[in-house]
N, C-alpha and C positions, 0 to 999 in steps of 0.2 A: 903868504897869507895862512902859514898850518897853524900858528898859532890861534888865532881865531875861530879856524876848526875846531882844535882841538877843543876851547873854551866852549862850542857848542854842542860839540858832543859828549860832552860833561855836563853841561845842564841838561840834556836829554837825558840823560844816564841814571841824574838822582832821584831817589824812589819814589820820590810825589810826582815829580813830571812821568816819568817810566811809565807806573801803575795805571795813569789817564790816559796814556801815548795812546792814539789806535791811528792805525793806516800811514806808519813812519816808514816810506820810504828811504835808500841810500842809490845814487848815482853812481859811478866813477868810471871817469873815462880818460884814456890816453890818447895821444897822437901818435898812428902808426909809421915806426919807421923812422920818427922824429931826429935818431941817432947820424940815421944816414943824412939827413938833412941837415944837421950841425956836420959833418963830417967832410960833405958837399959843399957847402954856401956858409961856413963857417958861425961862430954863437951869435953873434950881432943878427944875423940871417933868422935865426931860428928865437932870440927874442922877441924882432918882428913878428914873427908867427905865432907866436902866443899872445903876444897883442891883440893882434886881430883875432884869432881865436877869442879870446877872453871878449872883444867886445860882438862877436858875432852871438854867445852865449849869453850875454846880457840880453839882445835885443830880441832873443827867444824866449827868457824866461819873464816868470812875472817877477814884477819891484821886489813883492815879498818874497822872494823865495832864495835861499841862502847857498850862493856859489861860492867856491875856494880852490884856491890852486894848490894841492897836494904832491910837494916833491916836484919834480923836473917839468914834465908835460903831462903832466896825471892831475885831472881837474873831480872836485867830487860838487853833487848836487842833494841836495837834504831837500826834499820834499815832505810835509806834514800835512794830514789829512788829506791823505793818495792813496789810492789803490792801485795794487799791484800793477793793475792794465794799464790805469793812468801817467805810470812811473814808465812803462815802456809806450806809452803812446807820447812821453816827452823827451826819453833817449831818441827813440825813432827821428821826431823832427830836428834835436839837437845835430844828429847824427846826417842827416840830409844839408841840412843849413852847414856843415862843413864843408862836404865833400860838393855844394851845388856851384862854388865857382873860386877858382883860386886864388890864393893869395898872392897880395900885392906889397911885394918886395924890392931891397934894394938891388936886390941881384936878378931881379924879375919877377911872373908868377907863378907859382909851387902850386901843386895841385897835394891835397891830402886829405885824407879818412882818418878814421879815429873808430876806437873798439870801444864798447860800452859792457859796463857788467851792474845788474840790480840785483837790491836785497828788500824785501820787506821784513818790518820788524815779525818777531816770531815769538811770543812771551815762554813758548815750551822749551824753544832753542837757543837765544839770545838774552842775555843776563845783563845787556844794556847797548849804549846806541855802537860801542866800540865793536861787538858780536856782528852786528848789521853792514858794517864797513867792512868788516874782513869777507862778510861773505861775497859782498859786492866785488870784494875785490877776487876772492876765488870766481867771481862769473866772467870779471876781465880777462881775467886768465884762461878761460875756456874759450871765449870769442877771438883769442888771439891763436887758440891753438887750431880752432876752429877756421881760420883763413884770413882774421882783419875784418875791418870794415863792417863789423855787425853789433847786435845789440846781444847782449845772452842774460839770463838769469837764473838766480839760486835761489 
């Protein structure tokens, strides 16, 4: 699904939508550990896992609201007209609804977490929605180094 993203974040990007944006939120979360879990109960195992993953994440989010799976187990969430708090009061539940009961596999059920990193848009710092993504993703990167299983932001 990057393609898609990408498309979206490109209409986010262009200077009449940009200039109007306010309270653009950016998501991105991984599954911790994921590697071990392909390396353990092999890919078949761990596409299972993003399955359900992918529809435990629907059944949190609202209709409107525009998920993508970015790369291996790295899922991003674009939130419009959010505030900052609101962006981590929906990592937070995302991130609960993961980890509140295991996944159901062919090789049984796996229990897993997943790290969250947010961006709100930033018109001083971010030159379009691609700015916003990287930061999100420098904030995964700190919830990872930070222990797993949390939410961080930038």
């Amino acid at each position: 699904m990057v393609a898609p993203l990408e498309r979206e974040l490109d209409q986010f990007s262009t200077k009449a939508v940009w200039a109007i944006q306010e309270n653009f939120c950016v998501i991105i979360f991984d599954i911790d550990y994921f590697k071990l879990v392909n390396d353990t109960y092999g890919h078949s195992v761990g596409d299972e896992v993003l399955q359900h993953l992918a529809q435990r994440l629907q059944r949190q989010l609202r209709k409107e609201t525009a998920a993508y799976r970015y790369g291996g187990e790295e899922f991003v969430v674009l939130l419009t007209e959010t505030t900052l708090t609101e962006a981590i009061d929906v990592a937070e539940r995302l991130r609960q609804a993961i980890r509140a009961e295991p996944m159901k596999t062919s090789a049984g059920e796996i229990n897993i977490t997943a790290s969250f990193g947010i961006a709100q848009q930033n018109s001083t710092h971010d030159g379009n929605a691609w700015d916003v993504l990287q930061r999100a993703d420098r904030a995964l990167d700190e919830a990872k180094r930070q222990g797993r299983d949390r939410v961080k932001t930038l």
